[in-house]
N, C-alpha and C positions, 0 to 999 in steps of 0.2 A: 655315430649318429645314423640313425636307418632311413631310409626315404617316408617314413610315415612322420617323423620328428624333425625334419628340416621344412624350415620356414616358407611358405607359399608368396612366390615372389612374381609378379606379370612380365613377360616378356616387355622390353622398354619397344617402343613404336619411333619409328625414324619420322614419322609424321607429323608435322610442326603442331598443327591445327588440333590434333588428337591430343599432344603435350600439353600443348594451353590451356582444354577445356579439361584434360586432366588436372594443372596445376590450381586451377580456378577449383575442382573439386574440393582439393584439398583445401585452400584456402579458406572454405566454407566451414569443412568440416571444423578445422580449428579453431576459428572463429565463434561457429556454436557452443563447441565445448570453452571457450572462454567464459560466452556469455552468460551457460548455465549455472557457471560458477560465480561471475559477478549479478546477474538478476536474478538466480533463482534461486541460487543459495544451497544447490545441491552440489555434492560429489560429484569429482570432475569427470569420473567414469561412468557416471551415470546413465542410462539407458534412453536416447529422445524419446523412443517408442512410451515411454512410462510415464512423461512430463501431460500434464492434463492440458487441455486448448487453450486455457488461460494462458498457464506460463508461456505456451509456445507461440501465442500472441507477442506476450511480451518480450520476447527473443524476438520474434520477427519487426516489431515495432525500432528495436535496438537497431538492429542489423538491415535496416530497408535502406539506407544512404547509402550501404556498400552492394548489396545484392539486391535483383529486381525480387519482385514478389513475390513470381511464377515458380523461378528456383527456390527460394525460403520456405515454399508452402510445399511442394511435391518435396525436397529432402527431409521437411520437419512430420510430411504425410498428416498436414491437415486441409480440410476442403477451404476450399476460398469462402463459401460463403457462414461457414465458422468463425475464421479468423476475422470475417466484415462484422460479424454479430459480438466478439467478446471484444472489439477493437471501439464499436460505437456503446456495446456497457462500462466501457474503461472512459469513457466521457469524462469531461470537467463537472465540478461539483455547482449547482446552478444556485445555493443559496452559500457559495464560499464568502461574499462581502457582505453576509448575514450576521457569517460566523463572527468575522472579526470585529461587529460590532456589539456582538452578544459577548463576547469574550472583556473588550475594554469593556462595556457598561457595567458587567458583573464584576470588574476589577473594580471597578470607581466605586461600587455600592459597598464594596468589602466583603463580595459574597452573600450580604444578604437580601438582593431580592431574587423573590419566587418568581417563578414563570408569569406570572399574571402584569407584573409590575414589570417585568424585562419586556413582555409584548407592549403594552404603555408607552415604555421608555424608549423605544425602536421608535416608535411613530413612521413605521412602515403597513402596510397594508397585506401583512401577511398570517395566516390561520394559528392559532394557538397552540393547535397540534404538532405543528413545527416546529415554534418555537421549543415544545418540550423537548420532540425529538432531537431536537439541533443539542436541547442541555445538555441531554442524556451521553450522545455521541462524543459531546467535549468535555464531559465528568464536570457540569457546572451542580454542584449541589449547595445548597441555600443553606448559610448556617441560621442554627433557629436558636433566637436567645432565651439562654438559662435563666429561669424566677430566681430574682437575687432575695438572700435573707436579710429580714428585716427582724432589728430586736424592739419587743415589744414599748409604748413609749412609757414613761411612769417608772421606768423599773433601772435600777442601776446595778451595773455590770459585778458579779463580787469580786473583791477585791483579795486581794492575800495578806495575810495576817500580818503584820508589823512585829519587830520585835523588839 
């Protein structure tokens, strides 16, 4: 093995304080690479520098009980006020007790009413446009009934031959 192909190893530091914030390093690092694997859903080798500000919100969102914010944001190399910005568009959804009354109503109806009859049926005081967009969002689509065949009156069915 030549000295170009042995492993680059740091001299250890007898330095308590130096170990610590080393071991805290590490600690981090491993932790990220956990979490990219459980929230983001990428490969555990995966590059932070390549994760878009989103997901690295939501790595940072994961891991703020264990690590302050300040280290989350300089190791993940996003600006704080990035991470203030996808962290307040990641907000709660403000017509969620909308949905789930669109959702039973539309069960109860058996699917068949439109949007116009679902805004009606709420007897809430909210825009029509919403209520579509909200169908849309939750795949509510209206079944629309089939013209059933009617046989003409007067007229009797033929019959098959007897023998």
């Amino acid at each position: 093995m030549t000295e170009k192909d042995k492993p680059r190893i740091r001299p250890v530091s007898d330095d308590v304080g130096e170990l610590r914030r080393r071991v805290e390093e590490l600690e981090l690092e491993n932790a990220l690479m956990r979490e990219v694997v459980d929230v983001v859903k990428k490969d555990p080798g995966a590059s932070l520098r390549r994760l878009s500000n989103r997901e690295k919100t939501r790595l940072i969102d994961r891991l703020r009980p264990m690590f302050s914010l300040n280290c989350l944001t300089r190791r993940l190399m996003i600006p704080l006020s990035s991470y203030h910005y996808h962290h307040a568009r990641a907000g709660h959804d403000k017509y969620s007790d909308i949905r789930v009354r669109m959702r039973a109503l539309f069960k109860e109806s058996s699917s068949r009413y439109g949007y116009r009859r679902l805004h009606h049926a709420l007897d809430l005081r909210v825009s029509e446009k919403i209520v579509r967009r909200i169908m849309r969002e939750e795949g509510l689509v209206a079944r629309i009934p089939t013209a059933g065949v009617t046989a003409p009156t007067g007229v009797r069915p033929r019959q098959p031959p007897t023998t």
